[in-house]
N, C-alpha and C positions, 0 to 999 in steps of 0.2 A: 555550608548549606547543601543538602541532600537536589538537588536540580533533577528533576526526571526529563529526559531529552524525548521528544517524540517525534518520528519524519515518517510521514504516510505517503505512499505510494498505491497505486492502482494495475491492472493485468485484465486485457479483455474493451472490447468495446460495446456499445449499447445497440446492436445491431441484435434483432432478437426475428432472427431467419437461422434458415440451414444455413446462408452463405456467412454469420459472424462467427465470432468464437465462441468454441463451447460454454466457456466460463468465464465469469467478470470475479473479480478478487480485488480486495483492499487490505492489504497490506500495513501494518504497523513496524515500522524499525525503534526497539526504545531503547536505552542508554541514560548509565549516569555519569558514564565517563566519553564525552564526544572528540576525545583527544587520542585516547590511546592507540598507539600504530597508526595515527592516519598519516605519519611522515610518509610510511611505506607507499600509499595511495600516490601521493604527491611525486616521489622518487619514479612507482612503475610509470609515470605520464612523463616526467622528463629524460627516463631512458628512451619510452617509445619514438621521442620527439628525437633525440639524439639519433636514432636508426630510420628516421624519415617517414613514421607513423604520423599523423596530422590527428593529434591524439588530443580532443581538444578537452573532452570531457568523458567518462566511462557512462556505458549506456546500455543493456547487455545484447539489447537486441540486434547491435551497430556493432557493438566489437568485434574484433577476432578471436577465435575460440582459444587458442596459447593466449591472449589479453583476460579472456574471464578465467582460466586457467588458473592464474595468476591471482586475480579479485577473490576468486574462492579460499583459496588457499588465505591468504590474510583472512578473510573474515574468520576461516577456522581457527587461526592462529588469536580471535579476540579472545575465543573461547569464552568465562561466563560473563564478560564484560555488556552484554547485549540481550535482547530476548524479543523473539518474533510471533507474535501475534495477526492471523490471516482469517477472512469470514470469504467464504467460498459461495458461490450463485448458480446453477447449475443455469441455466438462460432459458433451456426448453424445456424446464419442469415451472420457470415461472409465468402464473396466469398474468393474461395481459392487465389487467385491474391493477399492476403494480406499478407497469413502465408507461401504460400510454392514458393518454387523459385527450381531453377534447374541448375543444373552441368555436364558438358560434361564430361564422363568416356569409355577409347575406344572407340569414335566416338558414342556412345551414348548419349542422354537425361536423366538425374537420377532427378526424382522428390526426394525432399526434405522437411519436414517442419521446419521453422527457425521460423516463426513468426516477423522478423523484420520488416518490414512494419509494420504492427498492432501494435506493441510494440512502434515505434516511433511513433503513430497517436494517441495512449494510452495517451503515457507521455506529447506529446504536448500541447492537451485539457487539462491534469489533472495541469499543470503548470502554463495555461494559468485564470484558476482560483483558484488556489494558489495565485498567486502574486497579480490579479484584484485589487488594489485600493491601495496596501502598499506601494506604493512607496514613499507616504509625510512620513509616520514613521517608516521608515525600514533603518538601517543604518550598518545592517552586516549583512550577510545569514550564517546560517550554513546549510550543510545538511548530512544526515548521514542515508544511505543505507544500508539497512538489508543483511544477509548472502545469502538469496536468489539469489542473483544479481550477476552472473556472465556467462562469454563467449560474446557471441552476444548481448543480453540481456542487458547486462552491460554499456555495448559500447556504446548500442543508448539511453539508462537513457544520462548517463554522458554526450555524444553529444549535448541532448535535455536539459539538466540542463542547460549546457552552454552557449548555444547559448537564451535560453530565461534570465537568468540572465543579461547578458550581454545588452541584448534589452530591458528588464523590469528595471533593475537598473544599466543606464551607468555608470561607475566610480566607482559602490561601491565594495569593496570588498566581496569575499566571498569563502567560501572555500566546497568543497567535500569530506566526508570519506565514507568508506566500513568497516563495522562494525559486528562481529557476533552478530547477533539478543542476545545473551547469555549474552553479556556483555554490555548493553545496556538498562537500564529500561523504554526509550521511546520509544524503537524500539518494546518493548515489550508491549506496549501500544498499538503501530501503527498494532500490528501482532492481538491483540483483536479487534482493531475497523476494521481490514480488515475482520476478521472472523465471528462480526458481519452481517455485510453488506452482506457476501457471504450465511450464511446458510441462511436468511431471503429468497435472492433469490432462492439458491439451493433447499429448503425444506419447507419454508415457516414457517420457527421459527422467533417467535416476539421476545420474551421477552428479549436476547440480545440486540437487535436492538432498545427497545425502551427505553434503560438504555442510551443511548448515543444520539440519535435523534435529541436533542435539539441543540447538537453541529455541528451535519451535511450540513454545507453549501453549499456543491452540491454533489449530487450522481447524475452523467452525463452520460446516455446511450445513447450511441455511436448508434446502429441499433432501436432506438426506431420505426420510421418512418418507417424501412424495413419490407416488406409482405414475401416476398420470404426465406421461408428456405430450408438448401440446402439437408439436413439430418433430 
């Protein structure tokens, strides 16, 4: 059976000021093979451990730079075994109508920001070229959600999984987990190539970004087109 692997990861917080980050991204890691090299994965954590690293899971933000060093280089070494799909957010070209919505408290209006709007027009596009063309050779989905993902957030992944599943591949099975990024070595994969993607944008660091490149089949900005920023 053809198994298409799917682990989503995120880059960026909902903080939508000068003080957050430029850009919120979500991240696709897919795979139909979730096995290959990940021995190597396994190996670089119990060298670290042997050398008194307290290396308990890879994380890229947390690591040490010789540690992603290292994570790079394996992923290059997957080479076509994988393929990365990312939808990009520009935060201050997005009108508030996307992220914040409002609650009546004592006959009041209480602004709020949730981000679900944005968050489901995120997932939508990023799905919508996930699946582009597999449907002759795709005959089970899995997919498997990082820690990150929960509350609201959650709710409209999972909605949006579903309901393009369902439309992308009628009949076929497929199933959903939520998974700590910890116990997971593709999700841990998926948490580097989202981090990638984001410092290139954030700060304008290549050399991550171009260990992985080759597998990048869409990095999709969302406000490309838009003049107006609001902040």
């Amino acid at each position: 059976m053809n198994t298409l692997y799917l682990f989503i990861d995120e880059s960026g917080n909902f903080d939508f000021s000068p003080r957050g980050t430029k850009y919120f991204i979500v991240t696709a890691f897919s795979t139909f093979d979730p096995l290959i090299y990940r021995e190597r994965l396994l190996a670089l954590r119990y060298r670290l451990l042997s050398e008194g690293v307290n290396q308990e899971y890879f994380h890229a933000t947390e690591d040490r730079q010789a540690t992603r060093d290292e994570i790079f280089m394996i992923l290059k070494d997957l080479k076509d075994t994988f393929d990365i799909h990312a939808v990009v957010a520009q935060k201050n070209k997005t009108h508030s109508s996307l992220y914040r919505e409002y609650r009546i408290k004592h006959g009041r209006s209480i602004p709020q920001v949730t981000g679900t709007v944005l968050y489901q027009r995120i997932c939508q596009t990023l799905l919508k070229h996930v699946f582009r063309g597999k449907q002759s050779h795709v005959s089970n989905v899995v997919v498997v959600l990082g820690s990150l993902f929960v509350g609201d957030k959650k709710k409209a992944l999972l909605q949006t999984l579903k309901h393009r599943l369902k439309r992308n591949f009628p009949g076929m099975p497929f199933e959903i987990y939520s998974h700590r990024t910890s116990m997971d070595l593709n999700c841990q994969f998926a948490d580097y190539c989202s981090w990638a993607i984001a410092i290139r944008r954030e700060r304008r660091e290549e050399r991550p970004y171009r260990m992985i490149k080759s597998r990048i089949k869409d990095e999709f900005d969302m406000f490309h087109h838009e003049m107006t920023e609001y902040y």
